[in-house]
C-alpha positions as CSV (number, residue, x, y, z in Angstrom):
1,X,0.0,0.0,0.0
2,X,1.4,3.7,-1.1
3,X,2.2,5.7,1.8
4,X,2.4,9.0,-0.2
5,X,0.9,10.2,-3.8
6,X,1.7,8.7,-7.1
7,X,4.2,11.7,-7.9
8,X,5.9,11.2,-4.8
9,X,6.2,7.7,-5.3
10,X,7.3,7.9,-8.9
11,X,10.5,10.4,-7.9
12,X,11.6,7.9,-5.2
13,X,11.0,4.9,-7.4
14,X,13.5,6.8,-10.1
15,X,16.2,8.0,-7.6
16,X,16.6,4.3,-6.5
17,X,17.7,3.4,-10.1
18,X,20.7,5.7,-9.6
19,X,24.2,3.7,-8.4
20,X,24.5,4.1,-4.7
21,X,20.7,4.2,-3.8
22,X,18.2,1.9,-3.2
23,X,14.7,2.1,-2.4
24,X,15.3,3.2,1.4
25,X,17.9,6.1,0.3
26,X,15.8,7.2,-2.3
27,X,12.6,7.0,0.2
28,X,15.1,9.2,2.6
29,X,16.3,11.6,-0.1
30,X,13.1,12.2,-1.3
31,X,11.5,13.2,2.6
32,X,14.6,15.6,2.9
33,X,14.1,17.1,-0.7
34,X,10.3,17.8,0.1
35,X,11.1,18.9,3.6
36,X,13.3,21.5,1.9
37,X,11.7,21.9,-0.8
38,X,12.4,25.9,-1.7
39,X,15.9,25.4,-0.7
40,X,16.7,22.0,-2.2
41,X,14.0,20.5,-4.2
42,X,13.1,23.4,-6.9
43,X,17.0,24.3,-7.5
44,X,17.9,20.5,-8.2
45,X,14.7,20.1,-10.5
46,X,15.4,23.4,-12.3
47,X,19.0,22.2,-12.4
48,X,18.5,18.7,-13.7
49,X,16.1,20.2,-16.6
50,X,18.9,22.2,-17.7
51,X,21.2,19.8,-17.4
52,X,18.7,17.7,-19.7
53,X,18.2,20.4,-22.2
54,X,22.0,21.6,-22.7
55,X,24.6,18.4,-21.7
56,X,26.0,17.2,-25.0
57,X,28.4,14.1,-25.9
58,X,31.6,15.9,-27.0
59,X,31.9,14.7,-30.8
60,X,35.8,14.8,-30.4
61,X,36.5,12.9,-27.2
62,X,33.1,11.9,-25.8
63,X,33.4,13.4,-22.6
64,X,29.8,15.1,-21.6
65,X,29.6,18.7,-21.3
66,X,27.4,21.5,-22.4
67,X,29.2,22.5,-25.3
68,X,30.9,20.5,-28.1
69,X,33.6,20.4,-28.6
70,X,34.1,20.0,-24.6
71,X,36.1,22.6,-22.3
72,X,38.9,19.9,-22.1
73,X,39.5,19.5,-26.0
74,X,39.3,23.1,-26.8
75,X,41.9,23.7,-23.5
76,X,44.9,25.4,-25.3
77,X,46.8,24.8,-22.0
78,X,46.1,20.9,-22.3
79,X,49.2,18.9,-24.1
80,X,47.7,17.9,-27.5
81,X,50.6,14.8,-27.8
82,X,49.2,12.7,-24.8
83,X,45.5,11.5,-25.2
84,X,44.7,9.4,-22.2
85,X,41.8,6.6,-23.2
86,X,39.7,5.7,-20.1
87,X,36.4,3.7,-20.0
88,X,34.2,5.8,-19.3
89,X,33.2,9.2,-18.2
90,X,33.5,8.7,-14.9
91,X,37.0,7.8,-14.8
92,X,37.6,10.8,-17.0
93,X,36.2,13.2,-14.3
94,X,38.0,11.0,-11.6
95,X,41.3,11.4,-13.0
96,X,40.7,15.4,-13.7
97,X,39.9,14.9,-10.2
98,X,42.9,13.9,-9.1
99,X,44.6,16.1,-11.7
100,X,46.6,13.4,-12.2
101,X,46.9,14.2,-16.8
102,X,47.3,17.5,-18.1
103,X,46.7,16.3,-22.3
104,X,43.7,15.6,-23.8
105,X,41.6,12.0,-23.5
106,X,39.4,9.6,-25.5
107,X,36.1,7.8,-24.2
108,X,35.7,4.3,-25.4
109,X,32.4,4.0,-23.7
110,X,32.9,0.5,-22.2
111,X,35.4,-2.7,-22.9
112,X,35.1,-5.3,-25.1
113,X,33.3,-8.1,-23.3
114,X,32.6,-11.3,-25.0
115,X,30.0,-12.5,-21.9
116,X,28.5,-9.6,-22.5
117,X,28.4,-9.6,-26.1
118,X,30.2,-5.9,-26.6
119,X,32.7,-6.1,-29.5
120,X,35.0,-3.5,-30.7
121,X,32.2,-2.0,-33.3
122,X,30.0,-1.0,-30.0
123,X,32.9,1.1,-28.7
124,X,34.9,4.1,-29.4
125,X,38.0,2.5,-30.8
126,X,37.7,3.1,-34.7
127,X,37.6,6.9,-33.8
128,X,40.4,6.5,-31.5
129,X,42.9,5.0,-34.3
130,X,40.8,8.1,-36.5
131,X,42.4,10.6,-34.1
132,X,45.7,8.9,-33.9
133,X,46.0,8.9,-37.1
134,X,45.7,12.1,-37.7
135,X,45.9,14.7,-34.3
136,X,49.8,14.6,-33.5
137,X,49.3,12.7,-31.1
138,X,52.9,11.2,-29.2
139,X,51.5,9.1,-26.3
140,X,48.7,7.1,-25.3
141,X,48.2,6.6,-22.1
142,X,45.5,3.6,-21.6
143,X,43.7,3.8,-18.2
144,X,41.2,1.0,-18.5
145,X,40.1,-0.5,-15.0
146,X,42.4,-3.1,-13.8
147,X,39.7,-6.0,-14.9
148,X,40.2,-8.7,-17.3
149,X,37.8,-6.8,-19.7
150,X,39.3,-3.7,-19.0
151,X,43.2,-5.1,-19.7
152,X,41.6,-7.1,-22.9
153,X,40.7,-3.9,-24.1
154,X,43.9,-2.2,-23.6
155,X,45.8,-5.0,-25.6
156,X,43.5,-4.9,-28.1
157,X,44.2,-0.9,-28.5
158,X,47.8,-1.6,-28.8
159,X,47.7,-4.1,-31.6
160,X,45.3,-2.1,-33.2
161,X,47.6,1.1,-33.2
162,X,51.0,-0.7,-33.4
163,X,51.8,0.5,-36.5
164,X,51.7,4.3,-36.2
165,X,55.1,5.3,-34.1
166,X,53.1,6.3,-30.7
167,X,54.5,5.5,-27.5
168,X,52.0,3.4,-25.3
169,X,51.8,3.0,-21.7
170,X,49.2,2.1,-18.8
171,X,48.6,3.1,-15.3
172,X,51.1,1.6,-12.8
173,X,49.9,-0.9,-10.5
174,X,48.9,0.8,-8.0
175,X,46.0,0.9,-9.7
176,X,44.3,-2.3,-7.2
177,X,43.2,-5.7,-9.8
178,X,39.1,-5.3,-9.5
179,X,39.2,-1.8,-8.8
180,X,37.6,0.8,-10.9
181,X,39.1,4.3,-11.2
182,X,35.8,6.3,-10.0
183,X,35.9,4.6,-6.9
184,X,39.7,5.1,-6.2
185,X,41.1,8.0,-4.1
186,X,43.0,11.3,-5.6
187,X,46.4,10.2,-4.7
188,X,46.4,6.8,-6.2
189,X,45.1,8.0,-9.2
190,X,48.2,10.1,-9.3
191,X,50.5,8.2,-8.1
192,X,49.0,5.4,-10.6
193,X,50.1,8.6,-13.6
194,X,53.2,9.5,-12.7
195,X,54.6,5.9,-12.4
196,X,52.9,4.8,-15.8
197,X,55.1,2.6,-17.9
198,X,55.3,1.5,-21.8
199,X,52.5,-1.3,-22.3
């Protein structure tokens, strides 16, 4: 039996589908957004529609902004010769972060995943050997997640791009096997960019 309106019920059945929150955390989240809800509720709902109406996928790197090209490829300060290739977003934004890499990156939007039936046509990596091929680039940099997906990726990268004359390395290993870079803390990721070696 519903304890509050269908509205209500429908925004705490939606925040449980978010990572992190279930059904109880959403049921909590949703009582503190009501009990506050012309300091907390009305900003975040005007904020998410904007955030609806104006986040893009950046066409160059496809990291998610509100403009495209995003702020990080049109960065003039940003070293154009080292494109880091992560995952996903999230491990984009958890190494700038960290401010662990100063170049420019490249999202592949997942790993290559036989189980799960994700080849390298579902993912970025035909654009990545696009832009290698043709943006200057000196070093790549490949920060997959230190899974078996993510390391099958990351030697599939490196045959694909052997033969253009770009140095390739990975994150050191202080990256922990399992572990996913949006869950690691700032000085790992780091200390994992400073100590990468060739791959």
């Amino acid at each position: 039996m519903a304890v509050t309106g269908p509205e209500i019920e429908r925004l705490i059945a939606l925040l449980a589908k978010l990572p992190g929150l279930g059904p109880r955390s959403a049921r909590r989240a949703v009582l503190q957004l009501i009990k506050k809800k012309e300091t907390l509720l009305m900003p975040l709902a005007a904020a998410m529609a904007d955030a609806a109406d104006k986040a893009r996928i950046c066409s160059t790197c496809g990291n998610v902004d509100t403009q495209d090209p995003c702020a990080i490829c049109v960065d003039a300060a940003r070293d154009p010769h080292v494109l880091c290739v992560v995952e996903d977003v999230g491990d984009l934004w958890a190494l700038e972060r960290a401010g662990a890499h100063k170049g420019r990156y490249h999202v592949l939007g997942g790993v290559l995943s036989a189980l799960d039936g994700v080849g390298p046509d579902d993912l970025n990596i035909g654009k990545l050997v696009e832009r290698l091929s043709t943006d200057g680039v000196r070093e790549v940099v490949l920060a997959m997640n230190a899974t078996v997906d993510g390391q099958t990726t990351a030697h599939y990268i490196t045959d694909r791009i052997s033969g253009l004359s770009i140095a390739v390395s990975r994150l050191a290993h202080g990256v922990p096997v399992g572990g996913e870079l949006d869950y690691l803390d700032d000085g790992t990721l780091a200390a994992a960019m400073k100590s990468r070696r060739p791959f």
